[in-house]
Each structure stands twice: as C-alpha cells, then as structure tokens.
C-alpha positions in Angstrom: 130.8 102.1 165.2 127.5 103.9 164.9 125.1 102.3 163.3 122.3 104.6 163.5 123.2 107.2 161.8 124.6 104.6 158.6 123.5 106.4 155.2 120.9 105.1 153.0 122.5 103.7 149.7 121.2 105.6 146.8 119.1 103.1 143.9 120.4 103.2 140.7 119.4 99.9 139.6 116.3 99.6 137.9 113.0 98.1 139.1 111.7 94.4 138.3 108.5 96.3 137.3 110.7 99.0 135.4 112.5 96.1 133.3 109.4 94.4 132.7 108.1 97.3 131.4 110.7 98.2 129.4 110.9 94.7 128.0 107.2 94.6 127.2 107.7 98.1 125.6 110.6 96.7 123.1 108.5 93.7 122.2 105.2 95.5 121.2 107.3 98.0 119.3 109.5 94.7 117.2 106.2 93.1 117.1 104.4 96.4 115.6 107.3 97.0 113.4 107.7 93.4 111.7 103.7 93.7 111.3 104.1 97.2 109.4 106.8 95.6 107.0 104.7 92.1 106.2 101.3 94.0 105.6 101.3 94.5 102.0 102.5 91.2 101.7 99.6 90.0 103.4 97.4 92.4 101.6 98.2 91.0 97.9 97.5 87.2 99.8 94.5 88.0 100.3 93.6 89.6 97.5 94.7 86.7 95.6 92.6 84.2 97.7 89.7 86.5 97.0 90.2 86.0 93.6 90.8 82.3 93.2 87.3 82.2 95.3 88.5 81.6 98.9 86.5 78.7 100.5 83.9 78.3 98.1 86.3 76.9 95.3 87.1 73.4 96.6 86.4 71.9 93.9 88.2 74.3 91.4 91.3 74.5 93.0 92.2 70.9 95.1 
C-alpha cells in the first residue's frame, strides 16, 4: 500500500459558512416578502390611529 501518493477527495459538500449564508439569505428574503404583503395593512392602521388622535386622545377613546 502506498500511501503517499493517496488522492485528495474532491468537496462537494457545502461549507458551514456557505449554509449559513444561504440560510441567512432565505430568511431576509421570507422576512422581506411577509413585510411587502402586511404593508398596506399596516398603512390603513396607522392612518386610522392618526385619525382617532393617536396618543393625545386618552380621554376620548378609553
């Protein structure tokens, strides 16, 4: 047996800093996506809120 000359195994698995990446990647582009979808929502809260008075009407609105 010849152990020297032994051939170097070629790396076809990915990286812990590759996954990571990747993984980091698919969460900003959920989290970006669910934020696109809930905007207006958001939008016509606050626009309601602004009309009701926001923090100044505590005593209007209990």
């Amino acid at each position: 047996m010849n152990f020297g000359t032994r051939r170097k195994a070629a790396r076809t698995r990915m990286s812990g800093r590759q996954l990571l990446a990747a993984q980091a990647a698919l969460v900003g582009t959920l989290c970006a996506a669910l934020f696109v979808r809930e905007l207006p929502g958001v939008v016509r809260e606050l626009r309601i809120y602004r009309m009701t008075g926001g923090l100044r009407a505590k005593r209007r609105y209990p």
